[in-house]
Biopython code that builds the backbone (N, CA, C, O; Angstrom):
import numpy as np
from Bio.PDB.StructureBuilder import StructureBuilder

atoms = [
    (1, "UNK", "N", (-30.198, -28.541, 14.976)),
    (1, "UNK", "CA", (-29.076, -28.734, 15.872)),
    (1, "UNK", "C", (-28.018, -29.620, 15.217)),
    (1, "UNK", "O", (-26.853, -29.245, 15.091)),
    (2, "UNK", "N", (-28.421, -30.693, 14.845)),
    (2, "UNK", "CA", (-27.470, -31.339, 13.871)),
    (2, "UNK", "C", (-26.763, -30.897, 13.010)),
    (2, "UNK", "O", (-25.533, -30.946, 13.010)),
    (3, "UNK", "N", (-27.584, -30.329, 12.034)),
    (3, "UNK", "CA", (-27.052, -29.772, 11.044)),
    (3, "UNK", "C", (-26.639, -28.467, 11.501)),
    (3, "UNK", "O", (-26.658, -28.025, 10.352)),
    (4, "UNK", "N", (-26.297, -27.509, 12.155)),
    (4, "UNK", "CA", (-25.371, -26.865, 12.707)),
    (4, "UNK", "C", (-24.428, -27.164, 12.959)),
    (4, "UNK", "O", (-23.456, -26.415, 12.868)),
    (5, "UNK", "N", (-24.373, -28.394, 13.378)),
    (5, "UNK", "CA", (-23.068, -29.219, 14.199)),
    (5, "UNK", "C", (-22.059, -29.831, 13.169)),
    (5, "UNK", "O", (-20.836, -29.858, 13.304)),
    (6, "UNK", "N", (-22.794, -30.323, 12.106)),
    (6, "UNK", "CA", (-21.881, -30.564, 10.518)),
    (6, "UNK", "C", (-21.016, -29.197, 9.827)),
    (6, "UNK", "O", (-19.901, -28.960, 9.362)),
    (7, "UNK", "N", (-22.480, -28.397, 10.126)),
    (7, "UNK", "CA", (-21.685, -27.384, 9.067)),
    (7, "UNK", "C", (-20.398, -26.400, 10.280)),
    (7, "UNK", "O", (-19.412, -25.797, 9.858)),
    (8, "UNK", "N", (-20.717, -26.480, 11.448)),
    (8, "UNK", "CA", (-19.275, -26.050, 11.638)),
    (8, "UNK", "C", (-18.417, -26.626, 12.052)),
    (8, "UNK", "O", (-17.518, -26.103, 12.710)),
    (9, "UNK", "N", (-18.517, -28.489, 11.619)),
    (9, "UNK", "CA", (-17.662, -29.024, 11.269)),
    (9, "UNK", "C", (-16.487, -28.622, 10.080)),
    (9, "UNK", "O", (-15.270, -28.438, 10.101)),
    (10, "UNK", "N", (-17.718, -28.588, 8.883)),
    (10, "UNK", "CA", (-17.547, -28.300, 7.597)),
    (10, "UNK", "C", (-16.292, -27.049, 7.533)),
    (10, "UNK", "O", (-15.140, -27.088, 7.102)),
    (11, "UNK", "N", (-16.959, -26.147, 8.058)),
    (11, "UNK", "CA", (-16.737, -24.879, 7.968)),
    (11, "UNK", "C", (-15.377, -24.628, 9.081)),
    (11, "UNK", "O", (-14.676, -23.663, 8.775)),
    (12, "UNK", "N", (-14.967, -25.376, 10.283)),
    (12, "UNK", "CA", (-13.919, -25.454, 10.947)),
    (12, "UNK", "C", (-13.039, -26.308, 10.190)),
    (12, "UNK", "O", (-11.964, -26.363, 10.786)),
    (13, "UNK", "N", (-13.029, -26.797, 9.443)),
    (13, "UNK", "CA", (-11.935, -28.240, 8.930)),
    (13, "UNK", "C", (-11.799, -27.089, 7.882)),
    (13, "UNK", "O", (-10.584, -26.944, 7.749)),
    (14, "UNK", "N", (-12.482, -26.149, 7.024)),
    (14, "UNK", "CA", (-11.819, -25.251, 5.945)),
    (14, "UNK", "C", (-11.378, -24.108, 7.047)),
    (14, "UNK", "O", (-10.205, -24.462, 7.174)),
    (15, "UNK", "N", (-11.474, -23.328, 7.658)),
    (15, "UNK", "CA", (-10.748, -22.286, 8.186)),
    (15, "UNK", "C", (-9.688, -22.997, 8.664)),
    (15, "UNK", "O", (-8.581, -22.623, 8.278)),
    (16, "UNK", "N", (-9.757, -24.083, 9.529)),
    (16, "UNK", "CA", (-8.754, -24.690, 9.798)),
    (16, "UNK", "C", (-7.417, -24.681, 8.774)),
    (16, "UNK", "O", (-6.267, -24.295, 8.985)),
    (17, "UNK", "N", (-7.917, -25.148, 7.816)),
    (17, "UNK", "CA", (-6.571, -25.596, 6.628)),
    (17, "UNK", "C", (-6.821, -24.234, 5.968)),
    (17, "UNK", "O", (-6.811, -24.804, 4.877)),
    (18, "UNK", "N", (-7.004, -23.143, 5.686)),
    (18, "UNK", "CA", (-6.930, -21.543, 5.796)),
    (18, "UNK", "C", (-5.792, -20.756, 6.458)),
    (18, "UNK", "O", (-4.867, -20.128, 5.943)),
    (19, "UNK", "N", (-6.203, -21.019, 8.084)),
    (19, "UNK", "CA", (-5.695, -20.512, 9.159)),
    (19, "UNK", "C", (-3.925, -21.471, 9.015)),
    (19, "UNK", "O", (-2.868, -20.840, 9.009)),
    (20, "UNK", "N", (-3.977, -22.794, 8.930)),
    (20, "UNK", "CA", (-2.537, -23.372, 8.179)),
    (20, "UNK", "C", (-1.868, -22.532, 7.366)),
    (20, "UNK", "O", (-0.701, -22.241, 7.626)),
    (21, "UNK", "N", (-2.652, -21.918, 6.035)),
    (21, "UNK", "CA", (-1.880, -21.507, 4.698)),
    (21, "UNK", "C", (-1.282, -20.283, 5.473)),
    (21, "UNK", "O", (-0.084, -20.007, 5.545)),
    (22, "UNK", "N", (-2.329, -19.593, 6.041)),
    (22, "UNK", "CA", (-1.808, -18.192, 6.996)),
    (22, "UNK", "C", (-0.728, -18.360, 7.714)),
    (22, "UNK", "O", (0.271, -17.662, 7.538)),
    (23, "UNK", "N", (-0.794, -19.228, 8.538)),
    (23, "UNK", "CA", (0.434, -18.885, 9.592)),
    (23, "UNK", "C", (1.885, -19.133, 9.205)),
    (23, "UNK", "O", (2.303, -19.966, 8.400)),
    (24, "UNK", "N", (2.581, -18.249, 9.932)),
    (24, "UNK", "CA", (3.873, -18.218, 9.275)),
    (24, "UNK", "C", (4.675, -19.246, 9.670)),
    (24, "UNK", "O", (4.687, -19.782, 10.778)),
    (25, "UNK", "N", (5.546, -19.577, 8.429)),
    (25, "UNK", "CA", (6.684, -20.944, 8.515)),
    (25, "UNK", "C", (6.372, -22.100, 8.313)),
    (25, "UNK", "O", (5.401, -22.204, 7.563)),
    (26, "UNK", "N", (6.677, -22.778, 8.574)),
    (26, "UNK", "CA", (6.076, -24.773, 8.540)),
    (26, "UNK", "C", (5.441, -25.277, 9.137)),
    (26, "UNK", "O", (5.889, -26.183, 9.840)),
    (27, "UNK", "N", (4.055, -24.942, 9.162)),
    (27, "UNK", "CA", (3.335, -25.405, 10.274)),
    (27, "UNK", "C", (2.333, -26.494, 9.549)),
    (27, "UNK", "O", (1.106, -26.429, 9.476)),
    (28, "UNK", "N", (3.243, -27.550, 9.015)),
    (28, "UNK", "CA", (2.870, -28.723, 8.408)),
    (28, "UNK", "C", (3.049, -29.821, 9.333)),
    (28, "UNK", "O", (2.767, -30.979, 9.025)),
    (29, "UNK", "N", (3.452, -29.527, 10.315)),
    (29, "UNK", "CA", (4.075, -30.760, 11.424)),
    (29, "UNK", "C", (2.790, -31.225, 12.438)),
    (29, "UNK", "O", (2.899, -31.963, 13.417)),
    (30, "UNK", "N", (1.119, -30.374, 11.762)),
    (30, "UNK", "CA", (0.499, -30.868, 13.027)),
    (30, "UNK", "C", (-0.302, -31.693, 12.137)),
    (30, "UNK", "O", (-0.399, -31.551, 10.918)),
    (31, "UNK", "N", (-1.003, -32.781, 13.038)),
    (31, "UNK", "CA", (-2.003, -33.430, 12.563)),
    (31, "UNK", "C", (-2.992, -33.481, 11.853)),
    (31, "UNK", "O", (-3.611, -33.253, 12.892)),
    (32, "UNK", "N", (-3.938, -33.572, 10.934)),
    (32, "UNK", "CA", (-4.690, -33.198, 10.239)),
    (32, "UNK", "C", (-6.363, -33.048, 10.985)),
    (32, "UNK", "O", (-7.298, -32.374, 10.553)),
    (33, "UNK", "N", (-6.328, -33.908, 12.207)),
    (33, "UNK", "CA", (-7.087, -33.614, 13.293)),
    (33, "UNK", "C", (-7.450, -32.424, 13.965)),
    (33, "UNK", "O", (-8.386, -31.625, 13.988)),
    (34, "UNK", "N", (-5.827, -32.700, 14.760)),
    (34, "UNK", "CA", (-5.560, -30.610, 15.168)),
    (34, "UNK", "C", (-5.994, -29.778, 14.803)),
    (34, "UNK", "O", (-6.567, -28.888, 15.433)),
    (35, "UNK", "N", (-5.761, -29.907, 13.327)),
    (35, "UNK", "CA", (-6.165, -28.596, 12.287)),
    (35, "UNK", "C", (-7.599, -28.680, 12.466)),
    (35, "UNK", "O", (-8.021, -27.968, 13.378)),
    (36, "UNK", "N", (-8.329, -29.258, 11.932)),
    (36, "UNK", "CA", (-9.641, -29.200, 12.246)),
    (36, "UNK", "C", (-9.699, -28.473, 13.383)),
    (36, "UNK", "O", (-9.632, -27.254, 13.228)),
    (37, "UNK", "N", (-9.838, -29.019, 14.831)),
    (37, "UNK", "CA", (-9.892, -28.818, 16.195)),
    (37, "UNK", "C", (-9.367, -27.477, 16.013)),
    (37, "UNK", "O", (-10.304, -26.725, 16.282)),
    (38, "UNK", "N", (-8.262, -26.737, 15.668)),
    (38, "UNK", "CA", (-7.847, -25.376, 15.201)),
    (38, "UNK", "C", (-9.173, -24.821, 14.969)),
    (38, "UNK", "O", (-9.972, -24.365, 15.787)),
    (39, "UNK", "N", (-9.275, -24.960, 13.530)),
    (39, "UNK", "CA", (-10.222, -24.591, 13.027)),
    (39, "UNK", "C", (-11.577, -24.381, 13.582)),
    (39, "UNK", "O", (-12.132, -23.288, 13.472)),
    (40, "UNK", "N", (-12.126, -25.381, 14.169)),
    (40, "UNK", "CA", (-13.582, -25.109, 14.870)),
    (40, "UNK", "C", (-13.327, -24.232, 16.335)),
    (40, "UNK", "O", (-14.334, -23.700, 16.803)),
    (41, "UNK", "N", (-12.121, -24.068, 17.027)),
    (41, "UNK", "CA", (-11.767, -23.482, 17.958)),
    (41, "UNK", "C", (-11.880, -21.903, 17.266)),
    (41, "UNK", "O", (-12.715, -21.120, 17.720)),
    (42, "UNK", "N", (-11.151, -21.581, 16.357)),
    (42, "UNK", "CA", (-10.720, -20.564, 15.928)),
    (42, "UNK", "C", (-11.786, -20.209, 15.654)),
    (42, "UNK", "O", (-12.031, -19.265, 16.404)),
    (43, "UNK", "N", (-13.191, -20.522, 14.555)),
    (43, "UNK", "CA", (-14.573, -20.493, 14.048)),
    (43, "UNK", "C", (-15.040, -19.224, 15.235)),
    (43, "UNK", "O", (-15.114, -18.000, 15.127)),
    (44, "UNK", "N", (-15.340, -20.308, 16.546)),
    (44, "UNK", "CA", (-15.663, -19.957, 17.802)),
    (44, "UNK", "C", (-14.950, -19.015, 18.429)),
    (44, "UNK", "O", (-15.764, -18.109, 18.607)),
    (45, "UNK", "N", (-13.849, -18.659, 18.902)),
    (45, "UNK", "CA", (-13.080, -17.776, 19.180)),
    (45, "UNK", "C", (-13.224, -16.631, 18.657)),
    (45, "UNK", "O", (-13.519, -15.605, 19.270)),
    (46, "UNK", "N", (-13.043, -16.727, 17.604)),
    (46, "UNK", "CA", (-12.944, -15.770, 16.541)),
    (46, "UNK", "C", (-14.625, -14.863, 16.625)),
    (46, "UNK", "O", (-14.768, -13.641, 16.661)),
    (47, "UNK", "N", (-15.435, -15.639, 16.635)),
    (47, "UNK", "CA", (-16.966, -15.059, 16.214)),
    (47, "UNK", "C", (-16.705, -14.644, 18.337)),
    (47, "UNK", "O", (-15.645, -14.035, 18.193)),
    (48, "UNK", "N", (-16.825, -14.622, 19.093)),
    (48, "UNK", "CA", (-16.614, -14.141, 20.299)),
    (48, "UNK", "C", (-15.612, -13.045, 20.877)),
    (48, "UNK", "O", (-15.804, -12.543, 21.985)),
    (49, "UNK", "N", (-14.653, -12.740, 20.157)),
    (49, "UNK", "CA", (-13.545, -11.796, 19.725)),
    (49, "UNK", "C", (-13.870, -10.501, 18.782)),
    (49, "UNK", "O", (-13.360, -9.380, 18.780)),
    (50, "UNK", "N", (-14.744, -10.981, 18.108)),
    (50, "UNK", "CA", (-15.494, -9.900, 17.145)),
    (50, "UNK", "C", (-16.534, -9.675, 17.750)),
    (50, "UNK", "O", (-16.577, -8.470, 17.503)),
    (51, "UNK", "N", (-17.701, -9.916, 18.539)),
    (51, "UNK", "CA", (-18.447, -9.236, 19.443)),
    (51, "UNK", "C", (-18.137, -8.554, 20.359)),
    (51, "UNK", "O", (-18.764, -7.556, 20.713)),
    (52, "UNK", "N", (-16.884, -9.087, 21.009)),
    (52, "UNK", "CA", (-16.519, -8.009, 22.081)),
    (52, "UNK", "C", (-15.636, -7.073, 21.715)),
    (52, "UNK", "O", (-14.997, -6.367, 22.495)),
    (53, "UNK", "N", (-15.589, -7.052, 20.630)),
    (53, "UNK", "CA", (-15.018, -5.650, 19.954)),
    (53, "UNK", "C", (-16.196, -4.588, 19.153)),
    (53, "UNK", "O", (-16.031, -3.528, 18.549)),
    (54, "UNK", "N", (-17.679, -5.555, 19.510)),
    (54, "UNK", "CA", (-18.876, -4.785, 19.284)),
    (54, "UNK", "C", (-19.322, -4.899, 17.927)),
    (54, "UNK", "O", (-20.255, -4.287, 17.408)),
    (55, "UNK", "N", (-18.363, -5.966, 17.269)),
    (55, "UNK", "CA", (-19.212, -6.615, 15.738)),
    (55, "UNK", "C", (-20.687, -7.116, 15.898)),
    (55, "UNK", "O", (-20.966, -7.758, 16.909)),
    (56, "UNK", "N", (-21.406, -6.923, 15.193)),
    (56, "UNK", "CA", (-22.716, -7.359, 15.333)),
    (56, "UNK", "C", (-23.648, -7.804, 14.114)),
    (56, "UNK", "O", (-24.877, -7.769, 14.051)),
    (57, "UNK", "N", (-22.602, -8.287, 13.044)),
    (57, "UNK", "CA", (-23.053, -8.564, 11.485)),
    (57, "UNK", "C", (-23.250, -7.758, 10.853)),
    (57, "UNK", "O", (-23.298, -6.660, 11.406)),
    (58, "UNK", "N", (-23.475, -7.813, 9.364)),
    (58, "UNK", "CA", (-24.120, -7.700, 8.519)),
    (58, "UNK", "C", (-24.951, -8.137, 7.852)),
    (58, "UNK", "O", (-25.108, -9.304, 8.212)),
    (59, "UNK", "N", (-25.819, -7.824, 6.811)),
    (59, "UNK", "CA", (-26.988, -8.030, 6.357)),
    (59, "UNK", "C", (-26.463, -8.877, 5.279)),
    (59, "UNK", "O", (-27.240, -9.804, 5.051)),
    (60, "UNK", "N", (-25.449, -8.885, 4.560)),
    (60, "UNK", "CA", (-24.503, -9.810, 3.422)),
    (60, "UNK", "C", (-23.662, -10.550, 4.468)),
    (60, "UNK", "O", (-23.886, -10.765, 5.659)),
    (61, "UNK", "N", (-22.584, -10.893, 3.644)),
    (61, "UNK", "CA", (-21.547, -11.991, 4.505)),
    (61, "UNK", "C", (-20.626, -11.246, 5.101)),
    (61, "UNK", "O", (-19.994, -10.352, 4.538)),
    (62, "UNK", "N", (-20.512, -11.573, 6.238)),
    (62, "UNK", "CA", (-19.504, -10.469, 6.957)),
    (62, "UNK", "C", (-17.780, -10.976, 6.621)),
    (62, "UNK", "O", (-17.258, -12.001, 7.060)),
    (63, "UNK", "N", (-17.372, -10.334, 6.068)),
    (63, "UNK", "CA", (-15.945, -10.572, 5.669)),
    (63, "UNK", "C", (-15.207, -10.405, 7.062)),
    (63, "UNK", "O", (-14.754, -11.489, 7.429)),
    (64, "UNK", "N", (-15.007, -9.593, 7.756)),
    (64, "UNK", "CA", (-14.426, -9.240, 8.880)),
    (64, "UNK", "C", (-14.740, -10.446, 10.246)),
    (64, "UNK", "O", (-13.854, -10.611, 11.084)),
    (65, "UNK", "N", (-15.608, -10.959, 10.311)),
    (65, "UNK", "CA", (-15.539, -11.768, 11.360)),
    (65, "UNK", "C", (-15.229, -12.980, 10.553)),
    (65, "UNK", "O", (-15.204, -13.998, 11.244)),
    (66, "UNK", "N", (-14.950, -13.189, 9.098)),
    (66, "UNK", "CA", (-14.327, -14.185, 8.616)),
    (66, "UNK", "C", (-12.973, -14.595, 8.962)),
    (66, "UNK", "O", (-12.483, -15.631, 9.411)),
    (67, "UNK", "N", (-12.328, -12.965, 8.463)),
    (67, "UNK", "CA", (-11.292, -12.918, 8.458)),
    (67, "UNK", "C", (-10.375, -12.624, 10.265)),
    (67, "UNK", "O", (-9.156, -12.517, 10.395)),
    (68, "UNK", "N", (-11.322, -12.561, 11.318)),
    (68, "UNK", "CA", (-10.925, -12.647, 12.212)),
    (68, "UNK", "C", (-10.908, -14.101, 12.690)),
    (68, "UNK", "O", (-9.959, -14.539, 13.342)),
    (69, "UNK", "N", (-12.271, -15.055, 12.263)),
    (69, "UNK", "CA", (-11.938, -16.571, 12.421)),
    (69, "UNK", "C", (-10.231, -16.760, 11.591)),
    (69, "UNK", "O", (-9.242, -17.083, 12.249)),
    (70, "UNK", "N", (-10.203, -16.601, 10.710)),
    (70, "UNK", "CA", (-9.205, -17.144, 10.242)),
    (70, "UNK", "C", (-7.621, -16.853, 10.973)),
    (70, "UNK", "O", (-6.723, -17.629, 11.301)),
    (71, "UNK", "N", (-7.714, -15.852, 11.022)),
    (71, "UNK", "CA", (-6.748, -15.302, 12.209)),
    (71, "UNK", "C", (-6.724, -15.808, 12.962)),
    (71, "UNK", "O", (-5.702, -16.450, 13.205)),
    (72, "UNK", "N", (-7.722, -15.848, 13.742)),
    (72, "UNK", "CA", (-7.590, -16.912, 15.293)),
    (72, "UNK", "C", (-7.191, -18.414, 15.139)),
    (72, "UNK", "O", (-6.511, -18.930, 16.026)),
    (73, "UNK", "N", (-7.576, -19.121, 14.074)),
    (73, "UNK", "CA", (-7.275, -20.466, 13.522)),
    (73, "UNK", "C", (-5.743, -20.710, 13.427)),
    (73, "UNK", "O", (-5.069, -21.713, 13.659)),
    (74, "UNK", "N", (-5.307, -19.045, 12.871)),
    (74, "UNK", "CA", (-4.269, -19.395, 12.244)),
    (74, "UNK", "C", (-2.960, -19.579, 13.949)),
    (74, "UNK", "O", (-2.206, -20.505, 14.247)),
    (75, "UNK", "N", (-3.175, -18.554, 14.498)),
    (75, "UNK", "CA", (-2.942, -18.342, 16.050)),
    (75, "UNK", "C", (-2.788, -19.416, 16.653)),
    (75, "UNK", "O", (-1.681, -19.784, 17.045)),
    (76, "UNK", "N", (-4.271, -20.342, 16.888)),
    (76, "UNK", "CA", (-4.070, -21.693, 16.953)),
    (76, "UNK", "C", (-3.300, -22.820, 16.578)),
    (76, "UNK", "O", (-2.807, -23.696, 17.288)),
    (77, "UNK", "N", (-3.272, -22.650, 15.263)),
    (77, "UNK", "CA", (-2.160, -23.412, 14.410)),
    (77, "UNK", "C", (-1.126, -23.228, 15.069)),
    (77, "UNK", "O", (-0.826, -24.286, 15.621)),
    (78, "UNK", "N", (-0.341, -22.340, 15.326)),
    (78, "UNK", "CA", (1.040, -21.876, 15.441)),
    (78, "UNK", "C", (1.154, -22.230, 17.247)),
    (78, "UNK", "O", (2.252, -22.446, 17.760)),
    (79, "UNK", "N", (0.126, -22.241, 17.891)),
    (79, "UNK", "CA", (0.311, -22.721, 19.456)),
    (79, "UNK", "C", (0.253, -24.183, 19.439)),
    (79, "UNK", "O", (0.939, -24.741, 20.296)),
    (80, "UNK", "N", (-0.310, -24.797, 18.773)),
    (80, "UNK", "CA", (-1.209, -26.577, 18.332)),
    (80, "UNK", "C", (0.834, -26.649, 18.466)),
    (80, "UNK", "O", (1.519, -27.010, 19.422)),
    (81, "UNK", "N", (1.175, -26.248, 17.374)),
    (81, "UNK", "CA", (2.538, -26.669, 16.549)),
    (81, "UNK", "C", (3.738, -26.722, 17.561)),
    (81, "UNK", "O", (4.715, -27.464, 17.663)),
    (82, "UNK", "N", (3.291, -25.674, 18.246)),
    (82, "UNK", "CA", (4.374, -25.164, 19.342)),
    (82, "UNK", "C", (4.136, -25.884, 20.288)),
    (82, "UNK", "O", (5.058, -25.733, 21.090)),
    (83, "UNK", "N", (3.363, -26.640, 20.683)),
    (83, "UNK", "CA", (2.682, -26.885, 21.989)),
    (83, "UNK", "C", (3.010, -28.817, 21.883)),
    (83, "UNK", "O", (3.545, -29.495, 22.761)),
    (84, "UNK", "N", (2.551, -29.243, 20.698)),
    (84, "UNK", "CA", (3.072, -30.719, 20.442)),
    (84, "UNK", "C", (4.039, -30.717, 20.115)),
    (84, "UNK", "O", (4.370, -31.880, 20.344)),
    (85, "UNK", "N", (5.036, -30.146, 19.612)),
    (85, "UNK", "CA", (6.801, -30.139, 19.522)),
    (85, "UNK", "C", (7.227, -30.933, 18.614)),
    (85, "UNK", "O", (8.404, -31.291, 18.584)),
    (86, "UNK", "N", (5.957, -31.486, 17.380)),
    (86, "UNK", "CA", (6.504, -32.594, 16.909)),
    (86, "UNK", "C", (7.583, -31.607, 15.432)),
    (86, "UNK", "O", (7.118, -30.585, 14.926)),
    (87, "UNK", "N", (8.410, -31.951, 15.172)),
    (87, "UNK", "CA", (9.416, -31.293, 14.389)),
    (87, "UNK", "C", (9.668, -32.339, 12.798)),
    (87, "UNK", "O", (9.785, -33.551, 12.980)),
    (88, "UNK", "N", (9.706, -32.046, 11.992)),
    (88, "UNK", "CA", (9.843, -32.333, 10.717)),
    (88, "UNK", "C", (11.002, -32.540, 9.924)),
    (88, "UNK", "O", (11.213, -33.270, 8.956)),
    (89, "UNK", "N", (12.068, -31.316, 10.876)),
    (89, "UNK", "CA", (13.298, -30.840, 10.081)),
    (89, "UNK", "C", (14.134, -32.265, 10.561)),
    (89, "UNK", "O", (13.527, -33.183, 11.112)),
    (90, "UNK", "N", (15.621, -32.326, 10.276)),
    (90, "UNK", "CA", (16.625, -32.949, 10.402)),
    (90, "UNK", "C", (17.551, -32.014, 11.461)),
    (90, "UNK", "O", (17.921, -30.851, 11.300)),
    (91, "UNK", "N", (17.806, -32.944, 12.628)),
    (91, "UNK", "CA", (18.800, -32.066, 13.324)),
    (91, "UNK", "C", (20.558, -32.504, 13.032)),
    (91, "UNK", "O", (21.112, -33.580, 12.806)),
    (92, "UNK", "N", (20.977, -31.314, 13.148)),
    (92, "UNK", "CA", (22.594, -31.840, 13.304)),
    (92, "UNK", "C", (23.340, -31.845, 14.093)),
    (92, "UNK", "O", (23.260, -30.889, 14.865)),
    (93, "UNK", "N", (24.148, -32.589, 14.288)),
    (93, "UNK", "CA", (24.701, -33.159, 16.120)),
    (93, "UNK", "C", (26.049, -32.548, 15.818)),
    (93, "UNK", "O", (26.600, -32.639, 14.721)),
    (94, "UNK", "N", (26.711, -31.700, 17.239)),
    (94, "UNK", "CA", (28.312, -31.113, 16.918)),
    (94, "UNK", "C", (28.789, -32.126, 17.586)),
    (94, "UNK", "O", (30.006, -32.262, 17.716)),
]
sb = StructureBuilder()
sb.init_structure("model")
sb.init_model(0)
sb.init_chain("A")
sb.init_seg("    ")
for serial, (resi, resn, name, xyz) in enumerate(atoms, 1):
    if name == "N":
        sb.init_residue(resn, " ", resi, " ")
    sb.init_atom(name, np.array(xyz, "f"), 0.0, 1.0, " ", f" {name:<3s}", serial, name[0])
structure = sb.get_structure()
């Protein structure tokens, strides 16, 4: 149980910063926390999204429910970003 609980730590803090490189535009403005929290959301999401589309593994590493975590992470990212409003750029005043 523990060690489940590390490794999809482990394993959410890298899809996490994955699901970052993925999503489109600057989505450098969120926390390095978030991302994680992304990430282990997305992990989860993602592996529940691919069952109910009737995924059910493979006998090797399933690339496809990888690449659907990562997707969902990345999804996350881009709502995390949108959702805390924190902004990076420089505004200009008329």
């Amino acid at each position: 149980m523990v060690v489940d609980l590390i490794v999809l730590l482990v394993v959410g803090a890298i899809i996490g910063l994955l699901g970052k490189l993925v999503a489109p535009g600057d989505k450098d403005n969120i926390p390095i926390w978030l991302t994680i929290l992304c990430g282990i959301g997305g992990v989860l999401l993602g592996y529940w999204i691919y069952s109910l589309f009737g995924g059910d593994g493979s006998k090797g590493v399933d690339w496809v429910r990888w690449i659907v975590a990562i997707l969902t992470s990345a999804v996350l990212v881009v709502i995390a970003s949108t959702v805390t409003g924190r902004n990076t750029g420089t505004r200009t005043r008329i």
